[in-house]
C-alpha positions as CSV (number, residue, x, y, z in Angstrom):
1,X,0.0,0.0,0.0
2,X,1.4,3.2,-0.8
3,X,0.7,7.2,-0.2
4,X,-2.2,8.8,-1.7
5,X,-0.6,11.5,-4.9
6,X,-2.9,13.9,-5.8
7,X,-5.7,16.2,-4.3
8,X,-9.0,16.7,-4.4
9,X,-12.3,18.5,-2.9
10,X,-15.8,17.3,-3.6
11,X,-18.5,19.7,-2.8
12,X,-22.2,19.6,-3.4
13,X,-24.2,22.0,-4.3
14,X,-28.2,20.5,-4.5
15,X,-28.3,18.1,-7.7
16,X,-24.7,19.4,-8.6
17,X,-21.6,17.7,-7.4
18,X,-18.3,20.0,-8.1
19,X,-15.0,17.9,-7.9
20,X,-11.8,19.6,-8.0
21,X,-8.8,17.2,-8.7
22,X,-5.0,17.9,-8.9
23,X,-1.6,16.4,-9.4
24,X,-0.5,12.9,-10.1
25,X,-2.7,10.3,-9.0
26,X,-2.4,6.8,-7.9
27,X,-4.9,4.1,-6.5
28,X,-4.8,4.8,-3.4
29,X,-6.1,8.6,-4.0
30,X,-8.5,7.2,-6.0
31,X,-10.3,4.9,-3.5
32,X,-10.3,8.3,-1.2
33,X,-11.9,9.7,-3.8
34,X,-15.2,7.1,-3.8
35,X,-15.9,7.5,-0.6
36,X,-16.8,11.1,-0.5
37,X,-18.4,11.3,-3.7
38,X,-20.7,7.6,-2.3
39,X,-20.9,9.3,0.9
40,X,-22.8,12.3,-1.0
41,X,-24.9,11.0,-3.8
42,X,-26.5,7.5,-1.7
43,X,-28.9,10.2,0.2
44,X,-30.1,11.3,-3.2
45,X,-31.4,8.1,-3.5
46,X,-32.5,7.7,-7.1
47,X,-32.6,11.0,-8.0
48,X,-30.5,12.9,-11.2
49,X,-27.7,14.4,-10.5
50,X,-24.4,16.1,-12.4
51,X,-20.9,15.9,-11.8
52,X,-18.4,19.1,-12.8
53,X,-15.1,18.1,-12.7
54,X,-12.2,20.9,-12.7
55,X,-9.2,19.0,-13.7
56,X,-6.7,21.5,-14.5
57,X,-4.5,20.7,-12.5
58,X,-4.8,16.9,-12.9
59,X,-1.6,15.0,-13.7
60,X,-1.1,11.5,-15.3
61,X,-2.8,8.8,-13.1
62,X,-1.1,5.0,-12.5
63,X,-3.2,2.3,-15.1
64,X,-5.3,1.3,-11.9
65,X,-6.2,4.5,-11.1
66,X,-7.6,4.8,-14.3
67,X,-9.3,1.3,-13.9
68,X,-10.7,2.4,-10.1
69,X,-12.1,5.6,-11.8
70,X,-13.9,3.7,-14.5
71,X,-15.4,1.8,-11.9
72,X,-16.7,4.8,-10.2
73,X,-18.1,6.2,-12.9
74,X,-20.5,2.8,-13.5
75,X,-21.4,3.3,-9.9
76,X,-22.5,6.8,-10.0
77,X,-24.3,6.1,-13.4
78,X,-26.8,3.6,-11.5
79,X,-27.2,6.4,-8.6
80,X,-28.7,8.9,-11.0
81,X,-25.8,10.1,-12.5
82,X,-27.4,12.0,-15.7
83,X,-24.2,14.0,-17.1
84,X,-21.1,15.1,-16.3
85,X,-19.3,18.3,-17.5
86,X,-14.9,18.2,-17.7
87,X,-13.9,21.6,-16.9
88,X,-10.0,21.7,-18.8
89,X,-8.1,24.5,-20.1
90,X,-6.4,21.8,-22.8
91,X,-9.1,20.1,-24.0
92,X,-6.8,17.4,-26.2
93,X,-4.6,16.8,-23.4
94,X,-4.2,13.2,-22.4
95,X,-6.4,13.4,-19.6
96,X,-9.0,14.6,-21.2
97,X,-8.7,11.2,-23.2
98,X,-9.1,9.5,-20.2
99,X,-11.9,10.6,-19.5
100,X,-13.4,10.3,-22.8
101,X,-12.6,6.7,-22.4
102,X,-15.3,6.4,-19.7
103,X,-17.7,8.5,-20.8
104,X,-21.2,8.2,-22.2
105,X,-22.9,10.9,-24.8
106,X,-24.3,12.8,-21.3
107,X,-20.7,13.9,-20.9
108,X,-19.3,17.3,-21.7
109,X,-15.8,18.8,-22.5
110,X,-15.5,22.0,-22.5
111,X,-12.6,25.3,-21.5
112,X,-12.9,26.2,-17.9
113,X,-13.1,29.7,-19.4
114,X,-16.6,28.7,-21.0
115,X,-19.4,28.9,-17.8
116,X,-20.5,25.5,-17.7
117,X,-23.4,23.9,-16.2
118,X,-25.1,20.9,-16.4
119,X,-29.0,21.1,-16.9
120,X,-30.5,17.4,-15.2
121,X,-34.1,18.1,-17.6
């Protein structure tokens, strides 16, 4: 077991979850990641939701990280998940394939100098 690498702050705001990630992550940052973002969207029960996620300042992640966050993503798809918006200054960056990877047609790419929000109707 190693050290997490990487930051991040989940906040909610109603039917909107904002996720702020940064630096170079690994497994173990990604596992602290779930819980917060499960620990927010199970009282929702059922309803639709969206998650905004600022990664400018994301890094590379380890292959398992990648594999953890895929996971997560399932997850929050069968708790009401409805779309998801990427806030990244570099739009064809390598992370932004990543998450492309993972995504479904209700997820958004767009410049973090664009106001972005996700409507759930």
């Amino acid at each position: 077991m190693f050290n997490e690498h990487g930051e991040f702050k989940v906040t909610p705001q109603n039917d909107i979850l904002l996720a702020v990630v940064a630096g170079a992550w690994n497994a173990e940052t990604a596992n602290a990641y779930r819980d917060p973002i499960l620990g927010i969207i199970t009282p929702l029960k059922g309803n639709l939701w969206g998650l905004i996620s600022n990664v400018n300042d994301l890094e590379l992640c380890t292959p398992d990280c990648e594999l953890l966050m895929g996971k997560l993503l399932a997850e929050c798809r069968a708790q009401g998940l409805k779309r998801e918006a990427v806030v990244n200054d570099n739009i064809k960056s390598v992370k932004m394939e990543l998450f492309h990877k993972h995504a479904n047609k209700n997820t958004l790419g767009s410049s973090s100098d664009v106001f972005l929000r996700c409507f759930l109707n």
